[in-house]
N, C-alpha and C positions, 0 to 999 in steps of 0.2 A: 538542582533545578536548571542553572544554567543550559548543561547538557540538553536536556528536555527544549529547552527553549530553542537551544539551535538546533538541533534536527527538526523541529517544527517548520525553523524559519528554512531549514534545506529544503522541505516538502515545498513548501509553497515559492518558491525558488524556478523547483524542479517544474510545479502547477504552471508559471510563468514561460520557462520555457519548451515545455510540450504544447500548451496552448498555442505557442506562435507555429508550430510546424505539422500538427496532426492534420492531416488531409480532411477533408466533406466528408468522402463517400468512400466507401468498403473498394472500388474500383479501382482510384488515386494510392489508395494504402498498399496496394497488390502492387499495381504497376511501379512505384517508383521506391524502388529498393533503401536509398537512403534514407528519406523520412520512415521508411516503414522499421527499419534499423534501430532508426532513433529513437521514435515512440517505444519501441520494446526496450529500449537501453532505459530511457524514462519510465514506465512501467516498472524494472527493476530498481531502478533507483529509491521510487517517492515505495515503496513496499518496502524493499531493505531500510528506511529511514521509518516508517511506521514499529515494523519488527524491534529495531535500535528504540526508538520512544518505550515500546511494551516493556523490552527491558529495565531501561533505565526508571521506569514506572516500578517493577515489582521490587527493584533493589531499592530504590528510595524507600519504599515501606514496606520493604522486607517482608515479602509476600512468598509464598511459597516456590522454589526453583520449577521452570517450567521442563518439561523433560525435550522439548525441539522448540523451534520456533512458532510452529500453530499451537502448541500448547502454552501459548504466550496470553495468547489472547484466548483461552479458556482460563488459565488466571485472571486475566482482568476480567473476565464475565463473572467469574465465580465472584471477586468482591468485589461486583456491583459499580466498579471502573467505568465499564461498556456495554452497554447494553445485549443480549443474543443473539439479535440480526448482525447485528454489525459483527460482532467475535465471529459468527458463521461467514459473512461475504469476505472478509478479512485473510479466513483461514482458507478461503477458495484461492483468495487472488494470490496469496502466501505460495498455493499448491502452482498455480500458473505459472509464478513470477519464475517456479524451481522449472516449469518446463521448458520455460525463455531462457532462461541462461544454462540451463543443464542440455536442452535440444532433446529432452526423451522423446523417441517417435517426431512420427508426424503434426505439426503445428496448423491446428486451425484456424486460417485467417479472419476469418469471418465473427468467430467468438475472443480473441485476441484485438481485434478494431474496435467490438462492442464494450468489450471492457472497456479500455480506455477511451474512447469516446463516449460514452453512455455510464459509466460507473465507479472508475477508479475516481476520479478527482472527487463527488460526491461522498464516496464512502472516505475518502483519504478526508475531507473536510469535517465530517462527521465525526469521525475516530478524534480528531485536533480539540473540535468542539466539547467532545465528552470528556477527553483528557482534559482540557483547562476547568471545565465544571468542576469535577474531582479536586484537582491541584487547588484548588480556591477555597475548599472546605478545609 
């Protein structure tokens, strides 16, 4: 549990400092290469620390081995962990987080901003929320 606990506390850490540097507007995030860097370093981060929780989730109660890491959180869907929305936006941002740090292709800015301005923190909050429900029972 500890485990669990501080990657929680990494996520929201990470929550702390992406909020201070993510730009307004999709323009700001274009233009200035270093926060736009950083947010996607943060992006990677608080998802690699989500993935690390899934884990250490299925091992605690020894839950079936996932075959990758999106298959992390079809584990915890499957027992009722996390709800389907969430395992689904999850295993999107999961797919994203690999095309930020792997560089496949061309990166679109515009759906890369949205995310983390509009969606990552939300669904990272979410994911935290229904993990500690679970842990609690």
């Amino acid at each position: 549990m500890d485990r669990i606990n501080d990657k929680i506390e990494d996520i929201l850490m990470f929550f702390d400092e992406l909020s201070g540097i993510i730009p307004e507007n999709l323009e700001d995030y274009i233009s200035n290469k270093k926060e736009k860097a950083a947010c996607e370093r943060y992006f990677e981060k608080i998802i690699g620390a989500i993935t690390d929780v899934a884990f250490y989730v299925i091992k605690l109660k020894k839950l079936r081995i996932p075959q990758d890491d999106s298959d992390a959180f079809e584990v915890l869907k499957e027992n009722k962990i996390i709800d389907d929305k969430l395992a689904q936006k999850l295993k999107d941002a999961k797919g994203m987080r690999n095309i930020l740090a792997h560089e496949y292709g061309k990166i679109d800015d515009e759906i890369v901003f949205d995310s983390i301005k509009d969606e990552l923190i939300l669904d990272a909050e979410e994911f935290i929320k229904q993990i500690k429900q679970f842990l609690k029972k």
